[in-house]
MARPA-663598 format. One record per residue: y, x, z of N, C-alpha, C in turn. Coordinates in steps of 0.001 Angstrom, whole numbers, padded with zeros to 6 digits, always signed. Last residue first. Layout:
<recs>
YXZYXZYXZ
...
</recs>
This chain:
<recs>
+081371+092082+090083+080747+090887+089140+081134+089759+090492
+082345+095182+089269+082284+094228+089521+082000+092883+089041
+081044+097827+087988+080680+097772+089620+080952+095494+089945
+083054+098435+086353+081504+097791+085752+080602+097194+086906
+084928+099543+087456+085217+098182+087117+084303+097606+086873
+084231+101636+090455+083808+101293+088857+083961+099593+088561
+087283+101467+092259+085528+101327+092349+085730+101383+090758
+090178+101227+092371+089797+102202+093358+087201+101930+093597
+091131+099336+090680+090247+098281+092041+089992+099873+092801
+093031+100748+089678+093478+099558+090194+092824+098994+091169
+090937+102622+088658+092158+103283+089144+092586+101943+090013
+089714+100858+086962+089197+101050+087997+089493+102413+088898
+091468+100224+084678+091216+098757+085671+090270+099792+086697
+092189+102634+084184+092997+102385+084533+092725+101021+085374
+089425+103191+082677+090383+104220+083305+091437+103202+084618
+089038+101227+080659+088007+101331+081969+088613+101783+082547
+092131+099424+079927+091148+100326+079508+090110+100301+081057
+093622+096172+079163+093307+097978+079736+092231+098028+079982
+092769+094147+077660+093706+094219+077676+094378+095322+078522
+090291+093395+077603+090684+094114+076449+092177+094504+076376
+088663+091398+078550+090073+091010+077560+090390+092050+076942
+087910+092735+080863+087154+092316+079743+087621+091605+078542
+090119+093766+081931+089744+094151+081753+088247+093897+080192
+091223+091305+083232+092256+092081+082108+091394+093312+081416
+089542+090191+085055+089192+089689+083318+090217+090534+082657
+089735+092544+086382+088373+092664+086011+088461+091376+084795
+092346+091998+087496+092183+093032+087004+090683+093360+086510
+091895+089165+089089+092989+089305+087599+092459+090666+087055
+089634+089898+090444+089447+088851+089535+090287+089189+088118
+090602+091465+092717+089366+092100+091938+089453+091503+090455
+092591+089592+093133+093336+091161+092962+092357+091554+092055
+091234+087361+094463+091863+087936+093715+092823+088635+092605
+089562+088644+096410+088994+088135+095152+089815+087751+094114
+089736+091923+097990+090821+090903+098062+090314+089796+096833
+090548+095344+098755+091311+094408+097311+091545+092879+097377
+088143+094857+100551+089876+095207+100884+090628+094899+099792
+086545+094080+099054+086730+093078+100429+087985+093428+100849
+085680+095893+097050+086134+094703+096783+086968+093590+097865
+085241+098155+099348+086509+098163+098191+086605+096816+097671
+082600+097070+100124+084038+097537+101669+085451+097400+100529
+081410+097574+097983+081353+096027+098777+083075+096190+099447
+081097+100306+097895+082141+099178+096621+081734+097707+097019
+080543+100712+100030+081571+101279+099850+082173+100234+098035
+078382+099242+102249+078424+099909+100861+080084+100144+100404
+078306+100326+105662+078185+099011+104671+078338+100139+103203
+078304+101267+108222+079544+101366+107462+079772+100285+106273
+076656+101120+110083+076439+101296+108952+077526+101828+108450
+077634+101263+113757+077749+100480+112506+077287+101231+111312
+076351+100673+116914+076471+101894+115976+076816+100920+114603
+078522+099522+119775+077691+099137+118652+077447+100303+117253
+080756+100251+120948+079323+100651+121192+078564+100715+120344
+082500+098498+120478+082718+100050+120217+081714+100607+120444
+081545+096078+121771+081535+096561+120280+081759+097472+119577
+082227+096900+124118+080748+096624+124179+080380+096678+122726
+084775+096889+124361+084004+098023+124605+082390+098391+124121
+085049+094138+124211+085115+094919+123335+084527+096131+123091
+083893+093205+126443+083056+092435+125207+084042+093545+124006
+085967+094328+128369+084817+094464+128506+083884+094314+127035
+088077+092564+127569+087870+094301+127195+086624+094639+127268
+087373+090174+128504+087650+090350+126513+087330+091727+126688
+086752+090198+131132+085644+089860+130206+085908+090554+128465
+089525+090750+131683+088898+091532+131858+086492+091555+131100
+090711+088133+130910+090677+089659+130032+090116+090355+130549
+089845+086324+132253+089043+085984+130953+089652+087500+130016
+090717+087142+135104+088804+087320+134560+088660+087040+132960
+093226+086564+135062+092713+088377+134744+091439+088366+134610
+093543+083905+134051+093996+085335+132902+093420+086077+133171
+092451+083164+136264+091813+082842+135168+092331+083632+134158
+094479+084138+137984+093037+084498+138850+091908+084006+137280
+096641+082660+137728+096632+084337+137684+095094+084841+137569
+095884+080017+137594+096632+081176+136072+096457+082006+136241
+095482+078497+139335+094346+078990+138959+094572+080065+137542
+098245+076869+140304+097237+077946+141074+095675+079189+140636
+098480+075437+138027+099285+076931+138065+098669+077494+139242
+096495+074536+135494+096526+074201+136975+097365+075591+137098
+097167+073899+132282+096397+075204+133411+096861+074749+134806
+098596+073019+130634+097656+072291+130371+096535+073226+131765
+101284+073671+129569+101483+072907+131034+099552+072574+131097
+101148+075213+127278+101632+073758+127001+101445+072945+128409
+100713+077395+127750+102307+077254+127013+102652+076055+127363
+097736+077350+128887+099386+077593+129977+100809+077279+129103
+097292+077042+126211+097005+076043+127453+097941+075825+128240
+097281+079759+125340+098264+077979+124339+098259+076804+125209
+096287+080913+126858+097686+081328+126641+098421+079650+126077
+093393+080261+126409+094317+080242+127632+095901+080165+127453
+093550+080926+123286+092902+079745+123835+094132+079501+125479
+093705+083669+123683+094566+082948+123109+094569+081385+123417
+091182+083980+125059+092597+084122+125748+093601+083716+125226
+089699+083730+123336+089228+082659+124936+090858+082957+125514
+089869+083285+119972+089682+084205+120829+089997+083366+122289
+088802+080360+118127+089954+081751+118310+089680+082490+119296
+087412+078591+116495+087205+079686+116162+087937+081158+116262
+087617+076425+117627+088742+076481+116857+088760+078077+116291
+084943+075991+119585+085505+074457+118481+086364+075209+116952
+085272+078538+120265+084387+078308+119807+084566+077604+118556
+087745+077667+122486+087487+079256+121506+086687+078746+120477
+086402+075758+123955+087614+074982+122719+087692+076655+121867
+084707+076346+125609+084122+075814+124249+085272+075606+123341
+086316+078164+126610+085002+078802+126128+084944+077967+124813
+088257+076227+128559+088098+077228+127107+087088+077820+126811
+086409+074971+129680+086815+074082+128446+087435+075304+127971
+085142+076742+131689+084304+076350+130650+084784+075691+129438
+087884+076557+132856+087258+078051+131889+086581+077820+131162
+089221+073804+132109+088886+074988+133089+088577+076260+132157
+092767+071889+132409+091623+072433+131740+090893+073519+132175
+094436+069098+132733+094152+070330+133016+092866+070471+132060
+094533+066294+131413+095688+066663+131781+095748+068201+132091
+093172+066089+127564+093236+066268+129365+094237+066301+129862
+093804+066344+125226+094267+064791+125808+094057+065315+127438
+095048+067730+122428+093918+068124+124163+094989+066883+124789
+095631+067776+119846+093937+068153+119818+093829+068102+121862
+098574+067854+119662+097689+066945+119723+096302+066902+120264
+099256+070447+119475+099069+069913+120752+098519+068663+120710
+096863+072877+117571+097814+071720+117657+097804+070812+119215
+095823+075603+116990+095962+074639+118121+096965+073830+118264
+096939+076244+114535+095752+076489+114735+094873+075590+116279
+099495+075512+114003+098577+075336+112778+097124+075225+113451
+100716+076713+116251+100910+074963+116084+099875+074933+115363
+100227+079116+116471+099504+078580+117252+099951+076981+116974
+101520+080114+114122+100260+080075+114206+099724+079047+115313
+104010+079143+114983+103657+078157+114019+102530+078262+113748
+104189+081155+116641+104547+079491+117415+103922+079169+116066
+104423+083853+115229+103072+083584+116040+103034+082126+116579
+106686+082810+114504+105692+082787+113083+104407+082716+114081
+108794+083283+116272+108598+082125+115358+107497+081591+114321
+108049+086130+116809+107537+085135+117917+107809+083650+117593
+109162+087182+114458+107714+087588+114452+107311+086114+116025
+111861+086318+114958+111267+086005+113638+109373+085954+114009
+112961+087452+117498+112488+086019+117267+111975+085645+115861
+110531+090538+118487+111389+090276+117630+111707+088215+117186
+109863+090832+121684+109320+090530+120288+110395+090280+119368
+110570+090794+124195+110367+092072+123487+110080+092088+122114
+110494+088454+125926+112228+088873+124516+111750+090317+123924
+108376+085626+126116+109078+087475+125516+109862+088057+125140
+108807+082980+126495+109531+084414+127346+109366+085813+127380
+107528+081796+124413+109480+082456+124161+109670+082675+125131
+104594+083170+122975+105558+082538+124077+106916+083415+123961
+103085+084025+121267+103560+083603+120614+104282+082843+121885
+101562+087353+120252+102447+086735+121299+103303+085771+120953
+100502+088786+118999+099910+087703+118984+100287+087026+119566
+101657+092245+116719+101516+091206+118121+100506+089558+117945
+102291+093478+114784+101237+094009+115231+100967+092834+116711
+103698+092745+111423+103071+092324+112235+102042+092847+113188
+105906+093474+108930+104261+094150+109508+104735+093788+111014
+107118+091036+106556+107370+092032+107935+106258+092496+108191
+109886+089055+105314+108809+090271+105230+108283+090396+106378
+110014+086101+104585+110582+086833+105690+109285+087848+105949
+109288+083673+103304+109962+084609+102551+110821+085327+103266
+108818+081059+104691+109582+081720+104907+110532+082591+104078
+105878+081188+103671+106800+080369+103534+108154+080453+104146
+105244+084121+104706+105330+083842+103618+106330+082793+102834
+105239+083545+107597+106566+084930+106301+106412+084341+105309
+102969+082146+108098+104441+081532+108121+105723+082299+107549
+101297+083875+106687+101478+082674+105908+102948+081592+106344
+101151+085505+109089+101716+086277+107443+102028+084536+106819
+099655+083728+110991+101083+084336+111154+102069+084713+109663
+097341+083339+109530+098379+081926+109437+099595+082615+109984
+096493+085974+110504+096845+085730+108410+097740+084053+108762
+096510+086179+112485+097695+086850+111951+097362+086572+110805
+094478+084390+113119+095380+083777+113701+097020+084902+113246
+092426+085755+111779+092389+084292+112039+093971+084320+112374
+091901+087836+113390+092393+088279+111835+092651+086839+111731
+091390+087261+115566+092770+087527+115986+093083+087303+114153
+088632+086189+114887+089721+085167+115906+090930+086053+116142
+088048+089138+114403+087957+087935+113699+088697+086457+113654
+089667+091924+115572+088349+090563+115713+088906+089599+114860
+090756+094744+113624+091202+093515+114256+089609+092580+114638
+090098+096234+111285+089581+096729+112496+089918+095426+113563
+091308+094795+108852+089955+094560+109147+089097+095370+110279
+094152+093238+108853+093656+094795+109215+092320+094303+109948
+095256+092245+106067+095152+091999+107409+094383+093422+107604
+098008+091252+103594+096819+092664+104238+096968+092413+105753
+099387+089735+101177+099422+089714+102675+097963+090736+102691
+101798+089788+098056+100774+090274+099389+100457+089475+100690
+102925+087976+095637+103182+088311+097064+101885+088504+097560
+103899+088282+092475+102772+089154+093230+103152+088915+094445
+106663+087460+091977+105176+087174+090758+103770+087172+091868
+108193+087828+093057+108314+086928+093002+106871+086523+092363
+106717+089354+096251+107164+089747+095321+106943+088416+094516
+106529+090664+100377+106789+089691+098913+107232+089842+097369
+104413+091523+102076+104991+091822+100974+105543+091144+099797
+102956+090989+105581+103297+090002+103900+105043+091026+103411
+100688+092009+107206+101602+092869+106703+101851+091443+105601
+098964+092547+110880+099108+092102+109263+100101+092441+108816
+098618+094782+112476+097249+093255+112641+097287+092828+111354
+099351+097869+112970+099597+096689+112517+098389+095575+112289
+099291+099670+115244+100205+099484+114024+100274+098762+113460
+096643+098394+116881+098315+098726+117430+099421+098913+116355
+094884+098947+115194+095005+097676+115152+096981+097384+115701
+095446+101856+112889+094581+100571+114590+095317+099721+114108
+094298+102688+109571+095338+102217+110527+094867+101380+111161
+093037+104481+107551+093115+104654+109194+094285+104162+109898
+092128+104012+105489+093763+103435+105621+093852+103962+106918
+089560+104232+104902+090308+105517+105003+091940+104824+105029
+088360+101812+106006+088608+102830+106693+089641+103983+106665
+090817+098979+104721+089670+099781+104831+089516+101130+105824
+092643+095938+104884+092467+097874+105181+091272+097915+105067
+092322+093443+103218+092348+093863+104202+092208+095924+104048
+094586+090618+100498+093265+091879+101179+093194+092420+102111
+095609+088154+098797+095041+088595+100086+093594+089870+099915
+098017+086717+096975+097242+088040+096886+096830+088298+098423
+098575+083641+095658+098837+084609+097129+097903+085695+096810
+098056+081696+093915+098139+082573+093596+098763+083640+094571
+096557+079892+094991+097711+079239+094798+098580+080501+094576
+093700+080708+095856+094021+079744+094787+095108+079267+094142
+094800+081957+098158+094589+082839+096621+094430+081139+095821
+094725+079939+100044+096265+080464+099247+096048+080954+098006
+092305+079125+100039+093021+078086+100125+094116+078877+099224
+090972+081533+100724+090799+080925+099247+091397+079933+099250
+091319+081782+103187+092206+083094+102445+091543+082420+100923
+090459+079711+105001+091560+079862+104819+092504+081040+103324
+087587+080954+103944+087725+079350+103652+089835+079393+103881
+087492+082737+105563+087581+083032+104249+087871+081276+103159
+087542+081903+107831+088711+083117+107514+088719+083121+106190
+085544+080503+108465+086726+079816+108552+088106+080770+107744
+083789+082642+108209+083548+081775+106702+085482+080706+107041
+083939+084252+110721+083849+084622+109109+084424+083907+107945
+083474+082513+112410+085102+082831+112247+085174+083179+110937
+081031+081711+111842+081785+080647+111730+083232+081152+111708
+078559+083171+112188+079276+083344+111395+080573+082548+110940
+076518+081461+114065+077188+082985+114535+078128+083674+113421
+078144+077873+114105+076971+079164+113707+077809+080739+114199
+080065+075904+112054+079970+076471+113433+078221+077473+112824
+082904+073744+111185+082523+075052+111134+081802+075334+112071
+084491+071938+112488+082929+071398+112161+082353+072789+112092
+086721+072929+112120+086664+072685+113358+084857+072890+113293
+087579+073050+109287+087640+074456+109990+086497+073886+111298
+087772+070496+108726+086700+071260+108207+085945+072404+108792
+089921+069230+109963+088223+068838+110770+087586+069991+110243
+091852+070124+107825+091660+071243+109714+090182+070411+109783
+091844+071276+105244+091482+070422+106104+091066+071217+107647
+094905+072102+103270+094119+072186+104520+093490+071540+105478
+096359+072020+101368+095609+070813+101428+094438+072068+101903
+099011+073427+101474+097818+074561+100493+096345+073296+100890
+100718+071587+102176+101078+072236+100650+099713+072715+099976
+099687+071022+104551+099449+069672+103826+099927+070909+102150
+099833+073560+106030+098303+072707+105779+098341+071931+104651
+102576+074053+105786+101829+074713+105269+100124+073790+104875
+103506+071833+107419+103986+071796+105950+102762+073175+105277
+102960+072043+110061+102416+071140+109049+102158+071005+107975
+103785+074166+110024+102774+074235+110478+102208+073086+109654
+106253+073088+110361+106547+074149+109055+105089+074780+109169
+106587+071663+112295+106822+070852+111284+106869+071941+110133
+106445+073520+114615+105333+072703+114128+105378+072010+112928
+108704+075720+114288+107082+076086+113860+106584+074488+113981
+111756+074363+112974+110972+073932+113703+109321+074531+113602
+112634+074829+110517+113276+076117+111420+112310+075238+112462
+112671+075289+106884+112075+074471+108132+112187+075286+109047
+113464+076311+104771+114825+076077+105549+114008+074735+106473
+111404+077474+103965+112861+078706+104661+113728+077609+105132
+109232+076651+103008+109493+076454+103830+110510+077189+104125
+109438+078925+100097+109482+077020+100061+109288+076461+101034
+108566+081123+100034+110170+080730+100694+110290+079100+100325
+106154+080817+097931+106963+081973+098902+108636+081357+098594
+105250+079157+096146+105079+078464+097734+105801+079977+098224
+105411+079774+093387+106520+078624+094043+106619+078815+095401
+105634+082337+091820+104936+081957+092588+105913+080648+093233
+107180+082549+088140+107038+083089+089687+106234+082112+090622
+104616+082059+085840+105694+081894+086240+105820+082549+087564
+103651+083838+083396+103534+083241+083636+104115+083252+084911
+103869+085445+080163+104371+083839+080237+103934+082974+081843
+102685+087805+080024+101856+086701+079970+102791+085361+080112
+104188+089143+080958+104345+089629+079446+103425+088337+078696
+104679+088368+083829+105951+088502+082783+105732+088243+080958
+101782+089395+084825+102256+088228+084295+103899+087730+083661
+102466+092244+084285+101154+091526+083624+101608+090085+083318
+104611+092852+086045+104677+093074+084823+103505+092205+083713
+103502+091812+088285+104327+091255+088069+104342+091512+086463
+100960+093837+088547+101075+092265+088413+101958+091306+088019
+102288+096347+088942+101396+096032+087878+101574+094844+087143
+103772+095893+091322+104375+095985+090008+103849+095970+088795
+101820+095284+093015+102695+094246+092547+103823+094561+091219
+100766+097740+093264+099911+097196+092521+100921+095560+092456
+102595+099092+094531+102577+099558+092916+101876+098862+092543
+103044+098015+096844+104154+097507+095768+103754+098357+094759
+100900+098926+097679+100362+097482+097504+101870+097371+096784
+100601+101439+097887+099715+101212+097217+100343+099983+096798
+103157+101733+099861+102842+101857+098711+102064+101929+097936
+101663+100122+101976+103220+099580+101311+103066+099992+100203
+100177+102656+102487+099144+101191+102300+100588+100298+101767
+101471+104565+103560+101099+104830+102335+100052+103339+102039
+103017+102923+105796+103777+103519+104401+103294+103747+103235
+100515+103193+107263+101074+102071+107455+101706+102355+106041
+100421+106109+107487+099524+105552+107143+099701+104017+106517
+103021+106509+108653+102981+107448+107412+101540+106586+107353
+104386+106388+111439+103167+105529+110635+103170+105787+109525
+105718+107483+114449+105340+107611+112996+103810+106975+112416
+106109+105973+116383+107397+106857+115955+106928+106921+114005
+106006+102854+118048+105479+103997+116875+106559+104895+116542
+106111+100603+119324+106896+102171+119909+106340+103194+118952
+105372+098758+117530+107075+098289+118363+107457+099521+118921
+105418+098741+113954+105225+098143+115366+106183+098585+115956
+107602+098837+111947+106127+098714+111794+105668+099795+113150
+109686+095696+110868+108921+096657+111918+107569+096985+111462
+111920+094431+109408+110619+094932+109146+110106+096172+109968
+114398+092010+110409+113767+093387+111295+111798+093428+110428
+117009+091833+108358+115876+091361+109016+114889+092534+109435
+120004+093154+109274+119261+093168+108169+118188+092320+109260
+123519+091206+108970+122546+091579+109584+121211+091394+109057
+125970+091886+106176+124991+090817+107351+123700+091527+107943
+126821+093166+104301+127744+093130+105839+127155+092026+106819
+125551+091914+101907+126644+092711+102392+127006+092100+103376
+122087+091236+101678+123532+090850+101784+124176+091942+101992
+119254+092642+099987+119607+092291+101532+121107+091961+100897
+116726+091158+097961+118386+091672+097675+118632+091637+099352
+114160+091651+097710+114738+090781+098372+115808+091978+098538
+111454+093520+097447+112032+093103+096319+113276+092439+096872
+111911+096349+099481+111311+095018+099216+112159+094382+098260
+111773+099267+100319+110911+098831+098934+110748+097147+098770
+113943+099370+101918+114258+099865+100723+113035+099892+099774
+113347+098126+104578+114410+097057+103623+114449+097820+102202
+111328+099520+105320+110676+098745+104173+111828+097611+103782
+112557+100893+107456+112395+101023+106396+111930+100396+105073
+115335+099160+109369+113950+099831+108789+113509+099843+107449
+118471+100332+109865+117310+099515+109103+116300+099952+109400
+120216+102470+109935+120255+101716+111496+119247+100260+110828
+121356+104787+108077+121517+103130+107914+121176+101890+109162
+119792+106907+109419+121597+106708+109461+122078+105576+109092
+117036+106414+109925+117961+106155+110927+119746+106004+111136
+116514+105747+107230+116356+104388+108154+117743+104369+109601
+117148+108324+106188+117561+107046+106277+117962+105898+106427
+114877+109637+107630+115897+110110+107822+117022+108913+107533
+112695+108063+105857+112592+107989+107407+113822+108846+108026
+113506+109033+103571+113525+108097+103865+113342+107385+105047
+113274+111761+103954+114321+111364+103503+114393+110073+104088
+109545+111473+103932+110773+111937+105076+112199+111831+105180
+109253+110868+101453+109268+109667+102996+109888+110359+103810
+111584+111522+098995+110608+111650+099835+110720+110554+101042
+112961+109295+096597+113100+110248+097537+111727+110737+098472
+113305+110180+093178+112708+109318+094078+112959+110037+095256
+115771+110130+090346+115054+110536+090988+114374+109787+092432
+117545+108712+089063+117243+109565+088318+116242+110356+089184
+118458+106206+089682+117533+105916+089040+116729+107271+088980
+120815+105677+091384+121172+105439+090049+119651+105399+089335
+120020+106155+093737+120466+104943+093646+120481+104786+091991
+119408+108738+093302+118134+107817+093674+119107+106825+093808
+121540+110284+093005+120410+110403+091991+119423+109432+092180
+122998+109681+095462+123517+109689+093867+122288+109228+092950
+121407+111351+097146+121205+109853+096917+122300+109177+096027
+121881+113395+096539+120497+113585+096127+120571+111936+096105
+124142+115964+095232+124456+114740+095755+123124+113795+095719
+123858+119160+096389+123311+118138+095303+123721+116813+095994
+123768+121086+097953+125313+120877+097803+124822+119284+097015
+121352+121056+101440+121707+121699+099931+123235+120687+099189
+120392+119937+103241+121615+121297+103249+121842+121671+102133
+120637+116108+103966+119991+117581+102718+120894+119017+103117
+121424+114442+105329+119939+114585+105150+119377+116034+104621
+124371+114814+105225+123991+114548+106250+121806+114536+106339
+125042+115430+102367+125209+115533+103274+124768+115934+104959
+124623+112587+101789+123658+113399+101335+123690+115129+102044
+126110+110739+102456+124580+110977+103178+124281+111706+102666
+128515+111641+101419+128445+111853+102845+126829+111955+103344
+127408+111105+099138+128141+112233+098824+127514+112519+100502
+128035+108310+098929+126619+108792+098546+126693+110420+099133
+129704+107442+101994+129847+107644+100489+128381+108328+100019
+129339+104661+104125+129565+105950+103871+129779+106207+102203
+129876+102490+105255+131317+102854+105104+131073+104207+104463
+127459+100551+105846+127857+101695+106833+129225+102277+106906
+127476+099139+103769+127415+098497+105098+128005+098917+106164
+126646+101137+101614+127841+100641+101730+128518+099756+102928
+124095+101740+102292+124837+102667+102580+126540+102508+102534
+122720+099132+102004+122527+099502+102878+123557+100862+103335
+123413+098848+098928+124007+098302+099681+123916+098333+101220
+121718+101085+098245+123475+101327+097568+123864+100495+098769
+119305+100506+098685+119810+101505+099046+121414+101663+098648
+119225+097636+097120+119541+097804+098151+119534+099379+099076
+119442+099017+094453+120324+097892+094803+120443+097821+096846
+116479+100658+094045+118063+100731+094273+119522+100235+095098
+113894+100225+095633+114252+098895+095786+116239+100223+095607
+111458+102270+094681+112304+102214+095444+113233+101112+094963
+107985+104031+093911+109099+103257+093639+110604+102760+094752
+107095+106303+095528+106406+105509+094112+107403+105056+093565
+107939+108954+097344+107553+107469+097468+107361+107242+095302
+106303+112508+097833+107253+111416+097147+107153+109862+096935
+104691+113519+100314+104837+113179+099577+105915+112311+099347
+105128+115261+103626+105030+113921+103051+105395+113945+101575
</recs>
């Protein structure tokens, strides 16, 4: 494993002070050699490897991405859980997509610093709404979300355009949204989404191997971190509180997806069948089981007909997946696939800094990873 990019000091000092150890002791304990190595990387004078750093995690009892996130952790309080998923041992893929995306927030931040222009308001401007529906709300009405709009949406392209109709709501409000690409080779099992916060530059990256109705429903997940200002890589969709396997941050954010996205208002029936989920999937552009799931949350499923309607409407989903693993794909054009993972924009700020004059060809198409001339 290669050397990390950058590294969050402050909180490697304070993650090792939590513990009681001395720089001296971890070093120690990671390195056979006499050098005091995390001396040198708290103070500045050197970077550590990922493997160090995955050595780390485990003597600090954190994960790892408490040591690239901008967000001061406390002394002697319990850290917030940045998972990247739930039985992975190793995601070195997952790590090297973190570090693309905090070098390209350090770009940004620096850009707009030198530009006069301000930190982002809407990250952590819900943190102290602890109810998902009333912080469901608060998101729609801040980024003036018309839900009929989404709903009316319809055609064989309708999750598409709802997805993108949601991800120009935030970028307008200066949120940075992009998705993986192939060579990120990361499933879907490592991660669905990812929000990176930074005061200038906050991320979110969905994972464009995901369906459409799930990428749907983990970007309003990232958007409840966001307002929040509660990091994390996201691989679940589970948004019922009799999971205790989920972390309660990540199963607080999937509740406020499903408030945002299926509001309990929207179903006056008292029950509901298969055919009414089909069409309510459709209406709300989400997947038939999520659909089910928000039904049964909310008492809305005849309880004789739960077991026997979960296992036909998943055994249909795998099925209809399989059936898309089938499908031979193109691949598509490769500086299409690069603009779509960058994100409009990410493409935008670094293509007028570019015609400004304000860096070079080299370096704006080092940033988009395509020929800058490529974009229009």
């Amino acid at each position: 494993m290669g050397y990390v990019k950058s590294i969050n000091k402050d909180n490697l000092k304070i993650a090792r002070e939590n513990i009681g150890l001395s720089t001296l002791d971890v070093s120690k304990k990671i390195s056979s050699s006499d050098k005091n190595i995390v001396l040198d990387w708290e103070s500045g004078k050197s970077l550590p490897t990922w493997s160090k750093i995955d050595k780390l995690s485990k003597i600090y009892n954190i994960p790892e991405l408490v040591f690239f996130s901008t967000n001061k952790i406390e002394v002697y309080k319990k850290l917030p859980d940045y998972r990247v998923g739930i039985d992975k041992e190793d995601n070195s893929d997952v790590k090297k997509l973190i570090n693309i995306t905090i070098k390209r927030q350090e770009w940004l931040e620096n850009k707009f610093k030198s530009e006069g222009i301000n930190k982002n308001i809407l990250q952590g401007s819900g943190k102290d709404i602890s109810d998902p529906k009333r912080l469901a709300e608060f998101i729609k009405k801040t980024l003036n979300i018309d839900f009929q709009k989404i709903k009316s949406i319809s055609g064989q392209d309708s999750r598409r355009k709802v997805l993108k109709y949601l991800i120009n709501k935030i970028e307008e409000n200066g949120v940075f949204v992009g998705k993986t690409i192939s060579y990120h080779k990361i499933e879907v099992d490592d991660m669905r989404g990812i929000f990176i916060s930074n005061d200038y530059a906050p991320f979110i990256i969905l994972n464009r191997k995901d369906a459409l109705s799930a990428q749907i429903f983990s970007f309003i997940h990232e958007l409840a971190h966001l307002f929040r200002k509660s990091e994390g890589i996201s691989n679940s969709l589970d948004f019922r509180k009799s999971n205790s396997k989920i972390d309660k941050e990540e199963t607080f954010c999937n509740r406020v997806s499903a408030e945002f996205l299926l509001p309990e208002t929207e179903f006056n029936k008292k029950y509901y069948t298969k055919n009414d989920i089909s069409s309510l999937a459709e209406t709300y552009k989400l997947s038939r089981i999520f659909v089910f799931y928000r039904l049964k949350d909310l008492g809305k499923i005849k309880k004789e007909d739960e077991k026997n309607l979960e296992d036909e409407i998943k055994r249909e989903t795998n099925q209809n997946i399989i059936n898309g693993k089938n499908k031979k794909s193109s691949g598509g054009d490769f500086n299409n696939n690069m603009k779509d993972s960058n994100g409009d924009l990410f493409n935008k700020v670094v293509s007028n800094s570019y015609l400004e004059n304000k860096i070079n060809y080299i370096e704006a198409s080092k940033l988009l990873r395509f020929s800058v001339e490529k974009y229009d």
